[in-house]
PLY file of the C-alpha trace (Angstrom):
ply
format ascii 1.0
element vertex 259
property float x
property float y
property float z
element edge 258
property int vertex1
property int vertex2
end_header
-19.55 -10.63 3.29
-15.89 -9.58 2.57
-13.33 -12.31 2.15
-10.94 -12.61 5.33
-7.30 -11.91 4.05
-4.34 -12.92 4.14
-1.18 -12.18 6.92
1.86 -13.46 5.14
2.69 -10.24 4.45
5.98 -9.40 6.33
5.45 -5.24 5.92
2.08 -5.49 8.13
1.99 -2.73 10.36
-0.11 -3.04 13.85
-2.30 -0.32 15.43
-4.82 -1.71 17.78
-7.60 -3.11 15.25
-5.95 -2.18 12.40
-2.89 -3.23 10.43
-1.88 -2.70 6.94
0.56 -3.70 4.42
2.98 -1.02 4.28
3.93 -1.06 0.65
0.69 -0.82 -0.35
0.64 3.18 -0.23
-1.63 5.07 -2.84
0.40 7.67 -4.42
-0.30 11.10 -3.86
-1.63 13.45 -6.57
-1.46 16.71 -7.78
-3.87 19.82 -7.44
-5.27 17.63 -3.97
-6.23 20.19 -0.89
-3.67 21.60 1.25
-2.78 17.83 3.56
-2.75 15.44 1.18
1.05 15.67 0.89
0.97 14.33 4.20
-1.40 11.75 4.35
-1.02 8.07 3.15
-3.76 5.97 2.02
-2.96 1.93 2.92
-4.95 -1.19 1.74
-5.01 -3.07 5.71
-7.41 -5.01 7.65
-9.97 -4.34 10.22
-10.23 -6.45 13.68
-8.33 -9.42 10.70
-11.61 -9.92 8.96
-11.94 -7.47 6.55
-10.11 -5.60 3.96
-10.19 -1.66 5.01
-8.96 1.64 3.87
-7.08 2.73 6.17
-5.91 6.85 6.10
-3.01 8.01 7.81
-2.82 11.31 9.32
0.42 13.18 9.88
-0.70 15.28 13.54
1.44 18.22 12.34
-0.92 18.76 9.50
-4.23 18.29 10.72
-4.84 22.33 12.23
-6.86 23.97 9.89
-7.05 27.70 10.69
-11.06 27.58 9.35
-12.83 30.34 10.68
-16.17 29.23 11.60
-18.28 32.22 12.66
-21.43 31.55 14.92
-24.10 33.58 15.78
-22.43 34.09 18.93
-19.10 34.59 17.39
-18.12 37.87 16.87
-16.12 39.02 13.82
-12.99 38.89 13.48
-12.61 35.62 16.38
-13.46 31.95 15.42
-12.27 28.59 16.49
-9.52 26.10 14.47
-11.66 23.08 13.69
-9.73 20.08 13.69
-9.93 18.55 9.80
-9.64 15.08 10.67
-12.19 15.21 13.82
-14.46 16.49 11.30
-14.21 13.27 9.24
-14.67 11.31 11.94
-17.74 13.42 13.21
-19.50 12.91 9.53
-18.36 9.35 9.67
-19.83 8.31 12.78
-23.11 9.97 12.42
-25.17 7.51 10.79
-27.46 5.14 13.00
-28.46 3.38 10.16
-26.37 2.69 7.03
-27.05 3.95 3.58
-25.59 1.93 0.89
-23.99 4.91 -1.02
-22.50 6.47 2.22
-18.93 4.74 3.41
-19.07 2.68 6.40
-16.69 3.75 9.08
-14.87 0.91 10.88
-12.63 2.89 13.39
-9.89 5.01 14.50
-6.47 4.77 16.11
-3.74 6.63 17.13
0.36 7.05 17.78
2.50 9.58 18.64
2.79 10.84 15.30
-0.34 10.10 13.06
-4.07 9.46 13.36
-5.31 6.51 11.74
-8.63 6.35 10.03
-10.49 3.10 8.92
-13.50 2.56 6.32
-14.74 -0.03 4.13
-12.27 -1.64 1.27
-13.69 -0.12 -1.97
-11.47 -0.91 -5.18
-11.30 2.09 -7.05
-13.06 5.72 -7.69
-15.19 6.66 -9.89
-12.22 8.97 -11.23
-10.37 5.43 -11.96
-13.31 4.38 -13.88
-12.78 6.80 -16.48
-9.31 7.81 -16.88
-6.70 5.59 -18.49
-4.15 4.97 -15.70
-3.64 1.40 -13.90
-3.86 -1.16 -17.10
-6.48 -3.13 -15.19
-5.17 -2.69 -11.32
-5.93 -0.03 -8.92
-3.02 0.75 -6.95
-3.14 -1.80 -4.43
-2.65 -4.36 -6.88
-5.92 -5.65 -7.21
-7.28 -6.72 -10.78
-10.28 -4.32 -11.74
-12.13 -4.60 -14.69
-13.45 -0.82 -15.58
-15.34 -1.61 -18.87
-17.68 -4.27 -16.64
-17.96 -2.07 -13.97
-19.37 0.93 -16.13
-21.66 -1.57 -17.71
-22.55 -2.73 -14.68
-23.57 0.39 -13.22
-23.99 2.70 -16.26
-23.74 6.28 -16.36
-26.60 7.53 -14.82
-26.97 4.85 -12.24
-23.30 6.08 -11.25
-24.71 9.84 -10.74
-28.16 8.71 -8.81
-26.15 6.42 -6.38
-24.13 9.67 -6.11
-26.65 12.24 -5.25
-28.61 9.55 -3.10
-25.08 9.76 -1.20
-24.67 13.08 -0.96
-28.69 13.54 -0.08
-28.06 11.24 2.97
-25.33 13.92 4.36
-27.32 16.45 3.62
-30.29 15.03 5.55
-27.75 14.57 8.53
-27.15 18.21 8.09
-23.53 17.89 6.57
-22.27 19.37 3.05
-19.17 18.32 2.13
-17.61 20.80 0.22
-15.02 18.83 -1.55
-17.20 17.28 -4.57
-15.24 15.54 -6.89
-14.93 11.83 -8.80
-12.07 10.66 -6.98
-14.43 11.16 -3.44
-16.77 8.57 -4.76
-15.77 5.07 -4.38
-16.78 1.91 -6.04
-17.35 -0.69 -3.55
-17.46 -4.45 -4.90
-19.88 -6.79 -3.36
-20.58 -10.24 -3.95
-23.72 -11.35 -4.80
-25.21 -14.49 -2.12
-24.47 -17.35 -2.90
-23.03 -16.66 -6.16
-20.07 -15.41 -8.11
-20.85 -12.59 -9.83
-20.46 -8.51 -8.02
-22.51 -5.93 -7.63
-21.25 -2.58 -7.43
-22.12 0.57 -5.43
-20.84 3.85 -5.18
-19.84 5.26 -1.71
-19.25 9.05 -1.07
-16.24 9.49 1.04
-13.80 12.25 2.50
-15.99 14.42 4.78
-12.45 16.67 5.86
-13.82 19.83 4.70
-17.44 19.26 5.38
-19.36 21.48 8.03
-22.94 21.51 9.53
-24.30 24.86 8.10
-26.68 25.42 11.22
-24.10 25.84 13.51
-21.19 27.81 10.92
-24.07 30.10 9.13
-21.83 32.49 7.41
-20.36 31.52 4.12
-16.45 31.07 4.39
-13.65 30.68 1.90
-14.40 28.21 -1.21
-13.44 25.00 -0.02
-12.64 22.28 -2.41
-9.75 20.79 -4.89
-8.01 22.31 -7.68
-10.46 21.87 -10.35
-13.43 21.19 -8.71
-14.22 24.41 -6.28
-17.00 26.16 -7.26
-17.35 29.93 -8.13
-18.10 32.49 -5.16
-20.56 35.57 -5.17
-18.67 37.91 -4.89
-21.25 40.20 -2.81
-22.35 36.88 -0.59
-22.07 37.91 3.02
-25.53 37.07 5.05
-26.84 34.42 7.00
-29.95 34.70 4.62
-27.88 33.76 1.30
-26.39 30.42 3.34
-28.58 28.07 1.79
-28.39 29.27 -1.38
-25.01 29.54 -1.71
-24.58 25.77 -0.67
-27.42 24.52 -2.90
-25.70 26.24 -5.82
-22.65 25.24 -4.71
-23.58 20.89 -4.41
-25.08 21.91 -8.38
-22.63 23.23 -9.85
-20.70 20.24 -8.84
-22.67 17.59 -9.47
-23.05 19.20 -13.18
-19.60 19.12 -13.21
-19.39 15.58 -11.96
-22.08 14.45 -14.96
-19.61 16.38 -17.55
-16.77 14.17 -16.47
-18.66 11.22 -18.39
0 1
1 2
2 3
3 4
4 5
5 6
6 7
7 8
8 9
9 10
10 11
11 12
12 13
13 14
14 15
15 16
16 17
17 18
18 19
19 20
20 21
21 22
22 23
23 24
24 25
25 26
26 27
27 28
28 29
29 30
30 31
31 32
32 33
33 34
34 35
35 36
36 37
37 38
38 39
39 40
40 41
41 42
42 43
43 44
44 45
45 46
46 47
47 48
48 49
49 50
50 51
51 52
52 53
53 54
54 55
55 56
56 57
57 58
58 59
59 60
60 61
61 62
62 63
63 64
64 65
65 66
66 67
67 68
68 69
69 70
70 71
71 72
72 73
73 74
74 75
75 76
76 77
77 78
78 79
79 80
80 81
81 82
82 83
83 84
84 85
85 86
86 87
87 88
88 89
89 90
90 91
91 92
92 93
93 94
94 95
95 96
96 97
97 98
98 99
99 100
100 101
101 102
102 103
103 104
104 105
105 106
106 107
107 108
108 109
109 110
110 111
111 112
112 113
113 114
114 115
115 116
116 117
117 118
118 119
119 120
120 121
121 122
122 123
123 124
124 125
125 126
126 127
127 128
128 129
129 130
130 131
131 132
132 133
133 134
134 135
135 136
136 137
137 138
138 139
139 140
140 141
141 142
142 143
143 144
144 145
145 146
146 147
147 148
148 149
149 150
150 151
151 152
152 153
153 154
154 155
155 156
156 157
157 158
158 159
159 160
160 161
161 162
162 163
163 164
164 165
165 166
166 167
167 168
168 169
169 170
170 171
171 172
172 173
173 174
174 175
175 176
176 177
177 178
178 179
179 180
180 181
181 182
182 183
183 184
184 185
185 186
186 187
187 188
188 189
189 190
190 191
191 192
192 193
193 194
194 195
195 196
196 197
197 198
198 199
199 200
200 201
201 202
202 203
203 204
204 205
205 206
206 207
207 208
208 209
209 210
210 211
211 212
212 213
213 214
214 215
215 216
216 217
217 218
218 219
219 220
220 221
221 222
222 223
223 224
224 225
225 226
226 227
227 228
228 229
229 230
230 231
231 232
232 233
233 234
234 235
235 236
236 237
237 238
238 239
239 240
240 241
241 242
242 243
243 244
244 245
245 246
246 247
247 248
248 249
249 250
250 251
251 252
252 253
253 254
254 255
255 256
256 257
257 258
């Protein structure tokens, strides 16, 4: 069970079952996709009982002009698919949990963002393994990376991965945005005990798609870094499937090299 916090916190921000601690802000980084200059990520609380990640959404920059071409699309027309409805869509799939898949909490709007709400996790896999922080994620919070890594170890780290990413794939999701920093590290406490247990979560379904209903390959989707190469003769319906297959490879190789 997560620990109820704390609201002495004069910069808490209200919006509906949410509220968050406005100088808690992760930074933004470089070679990210095209609208995370304009999104904020905030350590807040969901409903006051649990710690949450809570993603802000600047409505200016949420229009993706994705062409998605269905069967009964013609070529040439397609439909702007909405990138943060798409999260949501992933997010709220699951009937029944799976333990390396994020839990969504909720949603909220204003007049000028979208708000987006999932489980507190305290760092990325990416955090595990690069030196930034000197023991604290960016909200703050004490993290100690050499117990986490021997907590989970290297290959447990890439099997809770895959198991993730095989749950969205047997909702009928890819995600398209592989990368470390899109797997979290929750931190659970152990019943009636002190110690943690860890788990990694795959997160950040914005450029996912359901392949049965956009069959034709589009544009390679992804982060600097971490996109995947394209075929350059790819162009059927029949090729889908193995395009994507190759594609969630390659990047789970890369992933493993990252270690």
């Amino acid at each position: 069970m997560a620990a109820k916090p704390e609201n002495s916190n004069t910069n808490l921000e209200r919006k509906g079952k949410l509220s968050f601690d406005k100088s808690l802000s992760c930074p933004n980084e470089t070679g990210e996709n095209p609208t995370t200059f304009k999104t904020h990520v905030f350590r807040g609380t969901f409903e006051n009982k649990m710690f949450a990640c809570i993603r802000r959404y600047e409505k200016d920059s949420l229009k993706l002009n994705l062409m998605c071409h269905t069967r009964e699309t013609p070529p040439g027309e397609g439909k702007a698919i909405d990138e943060i409805q798409r999260d949501i869509d992933v997010l709220q799939q699951p009937k029944h949990l799976q333990e390396n898949f994020i839990r969504y909490l909720c949603s909220e709007k204003d007049d000028d963002f979208f708000y987006v709400a999932t489980e507190w996790c305290i760092c990325s896999v990416e955090d595990l393994y690069e030196g930034k922080g000197n023991g604290f994620n960016w909200a703050k919070e004490k993290i100690d990376k050499e117990l986490i890594k021997e907590s989970l170890g290297e290959k447990e780290i890439l099997r809770q991965a895959a198991e993730g990413l095989a749950f969205l794939h047997a909702l009928g999701f890819v995600h398209r945005n592989l990368k470390p920093s899109n797997f979290l590290i929750a931190q659970l406490q152990q019943f009636r005990c002190d110690r943690f247990h860890y788990l990694v979560k795959l997160s950040d379904f914005r450029m996912s798609k359901k392949p049965i209903d956009c069959p034709i390959v589009s544009d390679t989707k992804g982060s600097k870094g971490w996109t995947y190469p394209k075929p350059a003769t790819l162009n059927t319906e029949a090729k889908t499937s193995t395009y994507t297959s190759a594609g969630m490879y390659f990047s789970l190789v890369a992933f493993f090299i990252t270690f």
